[in-house]
matplotlib code that plots the C-alpha trace (Angstrom):
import matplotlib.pyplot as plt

x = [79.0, 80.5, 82.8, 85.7, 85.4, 88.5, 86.5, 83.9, 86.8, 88.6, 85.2, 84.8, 88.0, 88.1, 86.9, 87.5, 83.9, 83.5, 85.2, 82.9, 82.4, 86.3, 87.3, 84.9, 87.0, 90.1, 88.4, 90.1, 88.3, 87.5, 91.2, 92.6, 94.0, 93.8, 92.6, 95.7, 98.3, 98.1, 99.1, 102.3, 103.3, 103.7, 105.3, 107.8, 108.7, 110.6, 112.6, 111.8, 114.1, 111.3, 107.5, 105.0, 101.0, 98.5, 95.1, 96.6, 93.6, 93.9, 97.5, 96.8, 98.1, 101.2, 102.1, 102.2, 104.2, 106.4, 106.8, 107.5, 110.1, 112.1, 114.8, 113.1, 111.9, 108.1, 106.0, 102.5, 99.8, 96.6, 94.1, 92.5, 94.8, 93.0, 94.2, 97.4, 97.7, 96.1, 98.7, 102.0, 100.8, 101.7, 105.5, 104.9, 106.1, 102.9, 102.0, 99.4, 99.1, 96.8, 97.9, 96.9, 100.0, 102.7, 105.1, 107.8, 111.3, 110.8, 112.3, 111.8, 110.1, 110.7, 106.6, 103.0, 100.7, 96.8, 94.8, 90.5, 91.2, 90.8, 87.0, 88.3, 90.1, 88.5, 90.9, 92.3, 95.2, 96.6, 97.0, 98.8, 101.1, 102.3, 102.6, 105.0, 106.7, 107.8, 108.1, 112.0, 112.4, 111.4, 109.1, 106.1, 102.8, 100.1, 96.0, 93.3, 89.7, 86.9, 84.4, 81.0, 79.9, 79.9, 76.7, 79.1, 80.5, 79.5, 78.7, 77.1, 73.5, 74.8, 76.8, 74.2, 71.9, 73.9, 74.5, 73.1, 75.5, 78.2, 80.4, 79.4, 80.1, 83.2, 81.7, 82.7, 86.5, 86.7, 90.1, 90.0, 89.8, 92.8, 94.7, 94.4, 94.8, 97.8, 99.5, 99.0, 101.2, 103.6, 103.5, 103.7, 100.8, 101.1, 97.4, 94.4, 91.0, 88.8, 89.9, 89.0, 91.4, 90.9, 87.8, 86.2, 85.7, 88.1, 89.8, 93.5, 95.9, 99.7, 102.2, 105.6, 106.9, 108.8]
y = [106.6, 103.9, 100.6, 103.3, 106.1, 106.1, 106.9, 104.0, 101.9, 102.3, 102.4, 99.1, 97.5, 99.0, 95.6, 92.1, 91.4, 93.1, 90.5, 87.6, 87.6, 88.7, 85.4, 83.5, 84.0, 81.7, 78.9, 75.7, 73.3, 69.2, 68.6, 71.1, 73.9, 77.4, 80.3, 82.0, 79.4, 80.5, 84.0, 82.2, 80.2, 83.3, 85.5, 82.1, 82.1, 85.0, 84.4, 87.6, 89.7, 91.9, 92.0, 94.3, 93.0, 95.8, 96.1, 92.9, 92.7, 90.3, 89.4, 85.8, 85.5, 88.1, 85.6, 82.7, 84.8, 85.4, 81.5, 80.8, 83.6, 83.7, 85.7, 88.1, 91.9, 91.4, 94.7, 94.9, 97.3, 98.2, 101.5, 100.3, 100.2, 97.4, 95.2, 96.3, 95.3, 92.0, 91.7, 92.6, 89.6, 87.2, 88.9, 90.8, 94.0, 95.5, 99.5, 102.0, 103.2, 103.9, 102.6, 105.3, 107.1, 104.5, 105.8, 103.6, 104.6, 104.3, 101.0, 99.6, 96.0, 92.9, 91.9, 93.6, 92.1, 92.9, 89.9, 90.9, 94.4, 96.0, 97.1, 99.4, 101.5, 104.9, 106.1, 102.4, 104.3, 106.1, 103.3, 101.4, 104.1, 104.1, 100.5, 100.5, 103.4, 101.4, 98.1, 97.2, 97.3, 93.7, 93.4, 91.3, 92.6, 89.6, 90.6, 88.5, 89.0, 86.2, 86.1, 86.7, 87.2, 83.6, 81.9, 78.7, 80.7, 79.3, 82.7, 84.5, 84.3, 85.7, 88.9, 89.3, 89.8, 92.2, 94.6, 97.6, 97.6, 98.9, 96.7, 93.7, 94.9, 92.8, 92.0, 96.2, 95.2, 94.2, 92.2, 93.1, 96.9, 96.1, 94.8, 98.0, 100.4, 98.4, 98.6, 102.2, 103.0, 101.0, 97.5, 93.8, 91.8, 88.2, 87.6, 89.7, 87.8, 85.3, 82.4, 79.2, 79.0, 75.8, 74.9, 78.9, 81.4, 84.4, 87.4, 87.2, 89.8, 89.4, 91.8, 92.6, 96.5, 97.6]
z = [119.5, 117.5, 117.7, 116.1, 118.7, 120.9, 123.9, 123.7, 122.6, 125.8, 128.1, 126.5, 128.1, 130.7, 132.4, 131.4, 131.4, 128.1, 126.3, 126.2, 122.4, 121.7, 124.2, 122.5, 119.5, 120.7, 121.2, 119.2, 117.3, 118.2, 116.5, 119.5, 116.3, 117.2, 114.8, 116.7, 115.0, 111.4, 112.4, 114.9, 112.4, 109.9, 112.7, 113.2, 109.6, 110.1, 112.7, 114.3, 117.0, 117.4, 117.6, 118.2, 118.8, 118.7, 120.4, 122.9, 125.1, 127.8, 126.7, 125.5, 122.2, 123.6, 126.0, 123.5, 121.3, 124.4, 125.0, 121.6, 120.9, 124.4, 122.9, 121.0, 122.0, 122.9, 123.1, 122.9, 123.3, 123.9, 124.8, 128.1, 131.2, 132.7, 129.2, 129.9, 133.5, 132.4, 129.9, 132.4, 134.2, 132.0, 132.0, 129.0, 128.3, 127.7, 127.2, 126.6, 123.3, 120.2, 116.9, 114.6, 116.9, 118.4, 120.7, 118.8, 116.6, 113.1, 112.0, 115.4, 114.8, 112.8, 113.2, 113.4, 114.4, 115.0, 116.1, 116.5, 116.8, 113.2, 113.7, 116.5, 113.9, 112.4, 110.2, 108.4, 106.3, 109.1, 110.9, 108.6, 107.9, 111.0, 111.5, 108.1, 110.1, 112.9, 110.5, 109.4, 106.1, 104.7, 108.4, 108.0, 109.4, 110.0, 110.5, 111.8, 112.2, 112.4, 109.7, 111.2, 108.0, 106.7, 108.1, 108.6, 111.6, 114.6, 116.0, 113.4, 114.5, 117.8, 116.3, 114.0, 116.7, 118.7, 115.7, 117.3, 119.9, 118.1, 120.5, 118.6, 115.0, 114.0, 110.2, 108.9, 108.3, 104.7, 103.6, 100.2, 101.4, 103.4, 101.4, 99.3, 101.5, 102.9, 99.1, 99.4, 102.5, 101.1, 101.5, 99.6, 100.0, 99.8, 101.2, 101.9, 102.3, 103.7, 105.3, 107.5, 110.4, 112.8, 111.1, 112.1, 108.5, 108.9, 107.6, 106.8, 106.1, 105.4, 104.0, 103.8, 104.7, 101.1]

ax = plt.figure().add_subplot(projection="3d")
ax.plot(x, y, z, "-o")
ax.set_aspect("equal")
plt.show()
């Protein structure tokens, strides 16, 4: 069984205590920036109405999002129903759902966004089809994942040492493969590719919906 397979995907989350490497992740540097911020400040840009975060987990970065657009339509999602629960507690509107099959009209969203979640997806192109499906025309989708491959990061050793549990495999998602497959359902991309974010090496996608 593998870091893609829905099952062990959702086994995985079904308890908080699963996510000590993924909390790990938002941790801020000496300076107090947050990887999280690059990805705000490009949802902000837009002055979105409407944003959707995929694979939410515990609900942090769906919360700040919520504080930081009070006004807009905040949905997020996520395959465990413990994350979601996790989630509602922080007032957002939060939802069971896959992303390779959102439950969402086409046209629905102003933002995307998938924060440390990409490595859960088996099949790549289908879910970024239906991410452009339920993107406005002109919507901006935003992708972060942390760079565990750069020997900089200040958890590589640590990953690197859990590869065989398929739970700790975050260094599969390539940007550049992204990127392409992203141009291919039908999207603009303005950046796809490594990154430092608050001082920690990571992956970076953004792309417009055409």
């Amino acid at each position: 069984m593998t870091s893609t397979d829905r099952t062990f995907v959702r086994d995985q989350y079904e308890s908080e205590d699963r996510l000590e490497t993924r909390r790990a992740v938002w941790r801020g540097d000496s300076q107090g920036r947050q990887p999280q911020d690059v990805a705000a400040a490009s949802i902000a840009s837009v002055a979105p109405t409407s944003i959707l975060e995929v694979g939410c987990g515990t609900g942090e970065f769906a919360a700040r999002l919520l504080g930081e657009h009070p006004t807009a339509t905040l949905v997020a999602t996520d395959q465990s129903m413990r994350m979601v629960n996790l989630t509602r507690k922080g007032g957002v509107d939060a939802r069971v759902a896959d992303v390779m099959d959102l439950p969402f009209d086409d046209a629905r969203f102003d933002v995307v966004v998938a924060m440390w979640m990409l490595y859960h997806v088996p099949d790549l192109y289908r879910a970024l089809a239906q991410v452009r499906r339920v993107l406005r025309p002109g919507g901006r989708l935003v992708l972060v994942d942390e760079n565990f491959d750069d020997p900089t990061h200040p958890d590589h050793d640590r990953v690197r040492n859990h590869r065989r549990d398929p739970h700790h495999e975050f260094d599969d998602v390539d940007p550049a493969v992204v990127g392409a497959e992203l141009t291919a359902a039908g999207f603009a991309v303005s950046e796809a590719g490594k990154t430092i974010l608050a001082g920690r090496p990571a992956k970076l996608v953004r792309a417009t919906r055409t």
